[in-house]
Biotite code that builds the C-alpha atoms (Angstrom):
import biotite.structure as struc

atoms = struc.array([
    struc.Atom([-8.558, -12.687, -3.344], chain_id="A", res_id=1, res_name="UNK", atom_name="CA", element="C"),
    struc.Atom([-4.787, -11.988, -4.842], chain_id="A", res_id=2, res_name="UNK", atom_name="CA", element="C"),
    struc.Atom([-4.224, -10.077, -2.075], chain_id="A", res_id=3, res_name="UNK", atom_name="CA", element="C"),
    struc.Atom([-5.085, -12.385, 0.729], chain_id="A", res_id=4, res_name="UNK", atom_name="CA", element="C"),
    struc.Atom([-2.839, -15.204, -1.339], chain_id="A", res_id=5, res_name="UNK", atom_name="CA", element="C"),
    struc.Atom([0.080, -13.047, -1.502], chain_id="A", res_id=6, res_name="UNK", atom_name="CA", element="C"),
    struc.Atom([-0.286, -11.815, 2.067], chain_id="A", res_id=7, res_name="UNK", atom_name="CA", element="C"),
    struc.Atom([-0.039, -15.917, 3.135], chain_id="A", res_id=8, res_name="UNK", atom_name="CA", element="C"),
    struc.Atom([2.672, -16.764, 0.237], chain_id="A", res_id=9, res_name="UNK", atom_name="CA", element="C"),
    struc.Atom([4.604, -14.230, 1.666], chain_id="A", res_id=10, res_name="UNK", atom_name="CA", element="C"),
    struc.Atom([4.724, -14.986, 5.277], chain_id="A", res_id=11, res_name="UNK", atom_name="CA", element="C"),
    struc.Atom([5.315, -18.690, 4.518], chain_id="A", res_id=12, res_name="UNK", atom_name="CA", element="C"),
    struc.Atom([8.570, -17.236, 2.847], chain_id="A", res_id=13, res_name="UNK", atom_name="CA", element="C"),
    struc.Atom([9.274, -15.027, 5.681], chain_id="A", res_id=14, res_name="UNK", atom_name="CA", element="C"),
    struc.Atom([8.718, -12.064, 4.229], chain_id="A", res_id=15, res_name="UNK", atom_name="CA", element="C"),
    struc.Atom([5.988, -9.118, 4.578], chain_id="A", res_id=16, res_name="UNK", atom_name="CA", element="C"),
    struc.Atom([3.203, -7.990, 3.112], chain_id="A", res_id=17, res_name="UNK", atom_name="CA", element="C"),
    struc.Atom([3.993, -3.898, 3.547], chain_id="A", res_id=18, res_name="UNK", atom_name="CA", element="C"),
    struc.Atom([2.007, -1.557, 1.582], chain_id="A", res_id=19, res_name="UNK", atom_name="CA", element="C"),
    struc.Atom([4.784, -0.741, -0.823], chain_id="A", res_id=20, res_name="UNK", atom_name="CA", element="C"),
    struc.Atom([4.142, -4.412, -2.539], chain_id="A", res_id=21, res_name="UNK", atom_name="CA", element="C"),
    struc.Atom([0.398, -4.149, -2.060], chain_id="A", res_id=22, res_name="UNK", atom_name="CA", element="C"),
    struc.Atom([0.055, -0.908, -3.799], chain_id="A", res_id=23, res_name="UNK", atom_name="CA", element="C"),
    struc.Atom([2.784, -2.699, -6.583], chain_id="A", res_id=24, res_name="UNK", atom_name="CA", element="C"),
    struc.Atom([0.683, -5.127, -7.059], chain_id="A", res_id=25, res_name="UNK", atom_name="CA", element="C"),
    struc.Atom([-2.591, -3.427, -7.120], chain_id="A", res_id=26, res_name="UNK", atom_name="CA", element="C"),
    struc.Atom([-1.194, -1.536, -10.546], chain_id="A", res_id=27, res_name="UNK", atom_name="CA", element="C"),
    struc.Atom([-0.686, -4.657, -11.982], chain_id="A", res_id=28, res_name="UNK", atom_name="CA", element="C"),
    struc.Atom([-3.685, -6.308, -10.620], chain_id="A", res_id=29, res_name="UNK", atom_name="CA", element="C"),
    struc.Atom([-5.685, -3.208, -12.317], chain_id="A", res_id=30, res_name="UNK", atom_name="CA", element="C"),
    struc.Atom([-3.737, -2.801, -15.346], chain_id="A", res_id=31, res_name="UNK", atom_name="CA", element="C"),
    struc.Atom([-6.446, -4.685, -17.213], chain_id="A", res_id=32, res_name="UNK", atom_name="CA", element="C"),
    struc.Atom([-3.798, -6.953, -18.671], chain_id="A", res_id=33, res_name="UNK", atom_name="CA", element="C"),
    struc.Atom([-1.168, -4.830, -20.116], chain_id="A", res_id=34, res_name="UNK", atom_name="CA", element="C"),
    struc.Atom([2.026, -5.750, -20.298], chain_id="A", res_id=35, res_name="UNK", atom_name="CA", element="C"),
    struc.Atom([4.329, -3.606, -17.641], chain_id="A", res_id=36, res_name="UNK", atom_name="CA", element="C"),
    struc.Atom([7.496, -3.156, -16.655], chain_id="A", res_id=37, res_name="UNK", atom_name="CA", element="C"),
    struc.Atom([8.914, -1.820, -13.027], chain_id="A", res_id=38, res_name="UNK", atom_name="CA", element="C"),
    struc.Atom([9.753, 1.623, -14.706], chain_id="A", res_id=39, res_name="UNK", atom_name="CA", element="C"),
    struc.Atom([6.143, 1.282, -16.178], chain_id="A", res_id=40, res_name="UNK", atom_name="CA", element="C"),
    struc.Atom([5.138, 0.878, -12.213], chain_id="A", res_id=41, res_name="UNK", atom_name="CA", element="C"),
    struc.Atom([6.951, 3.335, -10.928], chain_id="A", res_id=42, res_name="UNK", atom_name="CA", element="C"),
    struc.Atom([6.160, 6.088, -13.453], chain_id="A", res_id=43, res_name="UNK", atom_name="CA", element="C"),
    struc.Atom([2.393, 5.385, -12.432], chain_id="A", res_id=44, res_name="UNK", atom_name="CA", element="C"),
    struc.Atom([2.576, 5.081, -9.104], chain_id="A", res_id=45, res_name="UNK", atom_name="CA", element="C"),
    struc.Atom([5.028, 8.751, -9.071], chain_id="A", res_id=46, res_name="UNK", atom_name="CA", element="C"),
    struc.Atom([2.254, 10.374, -11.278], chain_id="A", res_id=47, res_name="UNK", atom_name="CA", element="C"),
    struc.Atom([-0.345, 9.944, -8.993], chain_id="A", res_id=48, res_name="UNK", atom_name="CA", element="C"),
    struc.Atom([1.665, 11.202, -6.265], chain_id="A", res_id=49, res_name="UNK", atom_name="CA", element="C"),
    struc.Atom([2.795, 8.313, -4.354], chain_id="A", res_id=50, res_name="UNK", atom_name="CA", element="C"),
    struc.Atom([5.955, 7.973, -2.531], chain_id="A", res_id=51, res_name="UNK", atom_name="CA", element="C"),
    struc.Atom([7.932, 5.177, -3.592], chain_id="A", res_id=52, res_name="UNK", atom_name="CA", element="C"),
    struc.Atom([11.052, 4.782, -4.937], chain_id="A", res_id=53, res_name="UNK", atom_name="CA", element="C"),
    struc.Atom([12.426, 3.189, -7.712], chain_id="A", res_id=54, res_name="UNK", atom_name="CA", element="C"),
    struc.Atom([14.296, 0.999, -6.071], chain_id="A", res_id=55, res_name="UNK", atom_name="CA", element="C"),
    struc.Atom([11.576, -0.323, -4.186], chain_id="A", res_id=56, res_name="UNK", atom_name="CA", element="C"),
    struc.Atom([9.546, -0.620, -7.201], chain_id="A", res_id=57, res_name="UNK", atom_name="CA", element="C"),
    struc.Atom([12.352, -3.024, -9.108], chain_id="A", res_id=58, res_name="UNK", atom_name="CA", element="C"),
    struc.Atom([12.490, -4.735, -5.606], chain_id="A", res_id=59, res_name="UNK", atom_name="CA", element="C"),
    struc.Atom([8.784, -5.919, -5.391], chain_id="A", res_id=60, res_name="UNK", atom_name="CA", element="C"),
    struc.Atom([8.284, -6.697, -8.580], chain_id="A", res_id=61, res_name="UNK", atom_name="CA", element="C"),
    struc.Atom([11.417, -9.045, -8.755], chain_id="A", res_id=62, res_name="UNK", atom_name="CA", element="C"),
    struc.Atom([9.903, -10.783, -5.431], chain_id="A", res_id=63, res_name="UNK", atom_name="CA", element="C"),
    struc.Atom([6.630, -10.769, -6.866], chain_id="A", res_id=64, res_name="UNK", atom_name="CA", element="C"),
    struc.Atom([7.839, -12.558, -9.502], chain_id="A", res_id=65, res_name="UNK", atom_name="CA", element="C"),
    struc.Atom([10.052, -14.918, -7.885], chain_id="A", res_id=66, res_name="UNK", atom_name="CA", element="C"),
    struc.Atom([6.743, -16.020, -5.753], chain_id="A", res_id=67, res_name="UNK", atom_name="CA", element="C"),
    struc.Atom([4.786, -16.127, -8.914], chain_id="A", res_id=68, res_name="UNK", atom_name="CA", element="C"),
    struc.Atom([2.256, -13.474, -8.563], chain_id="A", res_id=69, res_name="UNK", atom_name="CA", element="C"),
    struc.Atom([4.168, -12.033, -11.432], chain_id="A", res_id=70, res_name="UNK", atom_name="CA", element="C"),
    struc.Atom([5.355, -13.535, -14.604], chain_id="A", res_id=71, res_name="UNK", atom_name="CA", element="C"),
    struc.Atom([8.706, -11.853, -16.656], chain_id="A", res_id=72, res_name="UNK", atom_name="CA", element="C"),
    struc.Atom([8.809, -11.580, -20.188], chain_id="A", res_id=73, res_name="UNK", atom_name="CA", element="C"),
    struc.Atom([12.374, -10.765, -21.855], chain_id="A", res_id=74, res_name="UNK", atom_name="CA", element="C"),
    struc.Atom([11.794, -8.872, -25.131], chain_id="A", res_id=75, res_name="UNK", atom_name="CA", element="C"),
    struc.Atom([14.054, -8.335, -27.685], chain_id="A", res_id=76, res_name="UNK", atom_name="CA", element="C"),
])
């Protein structure tokens, strides 16, 4: 599963899989293919009463990206 990759991606970079990038992850993972953004992320995660900040949010998906679980698009 995605999960289990990014859990060994991770630790072969030295870095950890903590729940604040699992639960980033998961929103993408059940976004059902929409594009989204961080603020996107973080709006969704606030409204269902999570506690995250933004900051963390911009954080994991710019590492999740940079391990390529994530892809950026630049629009405009």
């Amino acid at each position: 599963m995605i999960y289990e990759a990014l859990r060994k991606e991770l630790r072969a970079k030295r870095y950890r899989m903590t729940a604040q990038r699992e639960i980033v992850l998961r929103v993408f993972v059940n976004s059902g293919g929409k594009h989204l953004g961080a603020e996107d992320v973080y709006r969704h995660l606030v409204a269902r009463k999570y506690k995250i900040s933004k900051a963390t949010v911009y954080r994991s998906v710019e590492l999740l990206s940079k391990l390529g679980f994530l892809r950026r698009l630049e629009f405009g």
